[in-house]
C-alpha positions in Angstrom: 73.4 51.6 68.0 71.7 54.4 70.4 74.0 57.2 71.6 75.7 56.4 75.1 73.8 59.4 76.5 70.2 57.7 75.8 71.7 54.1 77.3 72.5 56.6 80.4 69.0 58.4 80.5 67.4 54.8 80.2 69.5 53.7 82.9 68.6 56.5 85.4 64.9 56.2 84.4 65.1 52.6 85.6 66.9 53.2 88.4 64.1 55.8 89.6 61.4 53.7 88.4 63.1 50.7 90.7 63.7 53.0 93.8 60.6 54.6 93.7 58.7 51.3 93.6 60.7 50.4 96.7 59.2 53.2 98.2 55.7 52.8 98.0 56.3 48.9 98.7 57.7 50.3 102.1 54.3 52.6 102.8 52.2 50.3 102.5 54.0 48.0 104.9 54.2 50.2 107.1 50.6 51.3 106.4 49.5 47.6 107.1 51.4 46.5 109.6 51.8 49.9 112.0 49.1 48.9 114.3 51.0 45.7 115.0 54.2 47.2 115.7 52.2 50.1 117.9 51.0 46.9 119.8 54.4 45.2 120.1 55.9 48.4 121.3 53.2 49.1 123.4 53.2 45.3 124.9 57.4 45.7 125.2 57.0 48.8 127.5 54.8 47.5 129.4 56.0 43.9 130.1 59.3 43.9 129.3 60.9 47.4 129.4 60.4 47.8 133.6 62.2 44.2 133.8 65.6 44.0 134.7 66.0 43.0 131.1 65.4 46.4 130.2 69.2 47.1 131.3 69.8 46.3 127.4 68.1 49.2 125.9 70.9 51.8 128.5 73.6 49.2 127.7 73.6 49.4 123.7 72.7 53.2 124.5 76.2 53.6 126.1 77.7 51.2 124.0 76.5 53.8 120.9 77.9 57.0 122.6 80.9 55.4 123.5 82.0 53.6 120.0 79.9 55.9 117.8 80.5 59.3 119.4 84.1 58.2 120.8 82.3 59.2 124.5 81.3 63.2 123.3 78.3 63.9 125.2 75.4 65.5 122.9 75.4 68.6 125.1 77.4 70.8 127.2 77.8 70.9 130.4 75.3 73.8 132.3 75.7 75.4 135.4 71.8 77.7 136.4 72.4 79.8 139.9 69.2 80.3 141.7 69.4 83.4 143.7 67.0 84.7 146.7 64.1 86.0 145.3 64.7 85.4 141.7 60.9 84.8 140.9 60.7 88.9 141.6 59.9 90.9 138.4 63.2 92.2 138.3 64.9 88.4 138.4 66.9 88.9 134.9 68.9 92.1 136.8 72.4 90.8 137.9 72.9 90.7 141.3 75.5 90.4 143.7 73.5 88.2 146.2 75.2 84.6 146.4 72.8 81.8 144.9 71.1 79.8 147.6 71.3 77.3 145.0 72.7 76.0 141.6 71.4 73.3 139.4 74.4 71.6 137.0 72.5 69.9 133.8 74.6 66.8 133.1 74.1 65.3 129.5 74.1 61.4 129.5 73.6 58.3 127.2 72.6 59.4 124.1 69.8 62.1 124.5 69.1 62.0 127.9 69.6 64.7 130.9 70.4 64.8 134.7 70.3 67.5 137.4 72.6 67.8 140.1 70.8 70.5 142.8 73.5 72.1 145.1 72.2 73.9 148.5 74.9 77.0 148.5 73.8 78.1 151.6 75.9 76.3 153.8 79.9 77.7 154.6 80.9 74.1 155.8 79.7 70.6 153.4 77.7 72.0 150.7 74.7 69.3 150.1 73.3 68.2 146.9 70.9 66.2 145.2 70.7 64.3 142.1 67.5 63.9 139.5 66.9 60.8 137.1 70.5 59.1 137.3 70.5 57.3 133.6 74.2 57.2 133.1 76.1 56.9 136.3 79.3 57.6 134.7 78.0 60.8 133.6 76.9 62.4 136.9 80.1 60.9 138.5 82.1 62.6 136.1 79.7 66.3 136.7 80.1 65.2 140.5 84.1 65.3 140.0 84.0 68.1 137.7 81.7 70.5 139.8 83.7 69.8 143.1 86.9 70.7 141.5 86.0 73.4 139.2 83.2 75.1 140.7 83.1 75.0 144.5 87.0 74.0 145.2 86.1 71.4 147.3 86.7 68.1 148.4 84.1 64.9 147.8 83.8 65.4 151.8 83.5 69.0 150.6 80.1 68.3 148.1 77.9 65.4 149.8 75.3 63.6 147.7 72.3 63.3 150.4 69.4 62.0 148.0 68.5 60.7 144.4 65.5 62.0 143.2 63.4 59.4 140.0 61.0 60.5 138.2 60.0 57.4 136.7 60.8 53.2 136.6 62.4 53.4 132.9 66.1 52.5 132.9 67.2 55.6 131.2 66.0 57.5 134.1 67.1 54.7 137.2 70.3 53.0 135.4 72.4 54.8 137.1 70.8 54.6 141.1 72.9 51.3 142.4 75.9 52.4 141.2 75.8 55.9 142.4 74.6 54.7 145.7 77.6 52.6 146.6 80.2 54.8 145.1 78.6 57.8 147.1 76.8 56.2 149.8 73.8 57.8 149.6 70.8 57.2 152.0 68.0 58.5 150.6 66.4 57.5 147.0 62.7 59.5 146.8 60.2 58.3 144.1 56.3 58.8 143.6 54.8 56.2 146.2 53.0 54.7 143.1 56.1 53.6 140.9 58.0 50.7 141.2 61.9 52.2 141.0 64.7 50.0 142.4 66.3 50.6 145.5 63.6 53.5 146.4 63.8 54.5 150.3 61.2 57.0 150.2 58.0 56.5 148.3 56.4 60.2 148.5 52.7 61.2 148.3 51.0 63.4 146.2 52.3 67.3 146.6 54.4 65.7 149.9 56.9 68.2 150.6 60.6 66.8 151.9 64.4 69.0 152.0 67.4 68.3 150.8 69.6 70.4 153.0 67.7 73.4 153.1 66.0 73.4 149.9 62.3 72.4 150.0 60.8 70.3 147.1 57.6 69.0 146.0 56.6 65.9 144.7 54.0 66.2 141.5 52.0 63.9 140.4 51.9 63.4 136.4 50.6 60.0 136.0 50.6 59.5 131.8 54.2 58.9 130.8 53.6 56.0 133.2 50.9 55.5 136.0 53.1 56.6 139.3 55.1 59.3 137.1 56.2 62.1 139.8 57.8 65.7 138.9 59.7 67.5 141.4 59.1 71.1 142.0 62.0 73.3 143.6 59.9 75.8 145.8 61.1 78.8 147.4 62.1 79.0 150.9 59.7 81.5 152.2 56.9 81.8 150.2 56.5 78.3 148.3 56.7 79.3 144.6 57.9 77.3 142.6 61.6 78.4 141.6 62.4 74.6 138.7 60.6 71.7 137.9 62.3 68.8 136.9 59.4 67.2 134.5 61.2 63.8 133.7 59.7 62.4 130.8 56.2 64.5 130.6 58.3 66.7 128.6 60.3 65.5 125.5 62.4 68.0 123.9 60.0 69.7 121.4 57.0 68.1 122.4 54.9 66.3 125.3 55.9 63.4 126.8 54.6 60.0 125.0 51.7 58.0 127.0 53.0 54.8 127.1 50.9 52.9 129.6 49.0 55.8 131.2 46.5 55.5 133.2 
């Protein structure tokens, strides 16, 4: 009878033997079959993804972060004060100036972000905006948090004026109808070239517009998709550009994929 240690050495050598055979089985169907599935993706973006059936890709998103992640959001909560001439070479030097504006960065679904711009330059309502809604909940619960916490005001006190969307794809729009009744906003701006639901204001190429009395600019960045429209926060006097908000032509660690470009 062999020892038990070369019945155990056996066993592990078939084991590997077994695995590793799985393996290469796997490359090469992947090998062989990538361009189809590159096609099928490609054909499910395209066709199917801008469709209201595309609601199922947010839903099971949520439904992850909610039963998987018990509701933790992947990132903190951010709070970036903008104040009068911080594009100055001295713009990392504190300053006692009060910020004419502050962005909040509002983690939602699973890997996904939203901005909420607040115009501080008013003494009365303070005004704000809000960028590529995904997760309603989430920028309702910034919305609540902010008002509270950071300005000590009322919802009267912080009004929602506008929705600004970069792009048609649900994890960027999910969130629009919802936020519109429960905040009764007016205004939802897009690129005049994409299709986003419930859009108000479909802006031109470099069209400027305000939201209270910030000034922004509407880039166009067709390749993500063909109407895909960045938003450039400019300064009030001499029109540099103080954010952008880039959507999805910027992934985090890399360009933005071309889906159905141009």
């Amino acid at each position: 009878a062999l020892p038990a240690a070369w019945v155990g050495v056996a066993v592990l050598v078939a084991v590997g033997c077994l695995l590793g055979s799985l393996q290469v089985a796997v490359a090469l169907v992947v090998l062989i079959f990538s361009p189809i599935l590159r096609r099928c993706m490609l054909a499910l973006v395209r066709h199917v993804y801008p469709t209201e059936a595309g609601r199922i890709h947010v839903w099971s998103l949520l439904w992850l972060r909610r039963w998987w992640l018990r509701d933790r959001r992947h990132a903190r909560p951010l709070r970036v004060d903008l104040r009068p001439h911080c594009n100055d070479e001295e713009r990392w030097v504190a300053s006692d100036a009060e910020p004419r504006c502050s962005i909040h960065i509002v983690a939602g679904l699973l890997d996904n972000y939203s901005y909420i711009l607040v115009d501080r330059t008013s003494e009365d309502v303070l005004t704000c905006c809000i960028v590529d809604p995904g997760d309603a909940d989430a920028v309702l619960e910034a919305l609540a948090e902010l008002r509270e916490q950071h300005y000590d005001r009322t919802s009267t006190g912080v009004r929602v004026e506008s929705i600004l969307v970069t792009h048609k794809h649900w994890d960027h729009q999910a969130g629009v109808r919802k936020l519109v009744r429960v905040e009764h906003i007016t205004q939802v701006f897009a690129g005049q070239n994409e299709p986003v639901k419930g859009v108000t204001h479909k802006l031109k190429p470099y069209e400027r517009f305000s939201v209270g009395s910030l000034i922004l600019e509407a880039v166009p960045s067709p390749c993500h998709t063909q109407g895909h429209t960045m938003f450039a926060l400019l300064d009030s006097s001499e029109g540099r550009v103080e954010a952008l908000f880039s959507g999805d032509t910027l992934f985090c660690g890399g360009g933005g994929g071309a889906l159905p470009g141009p």
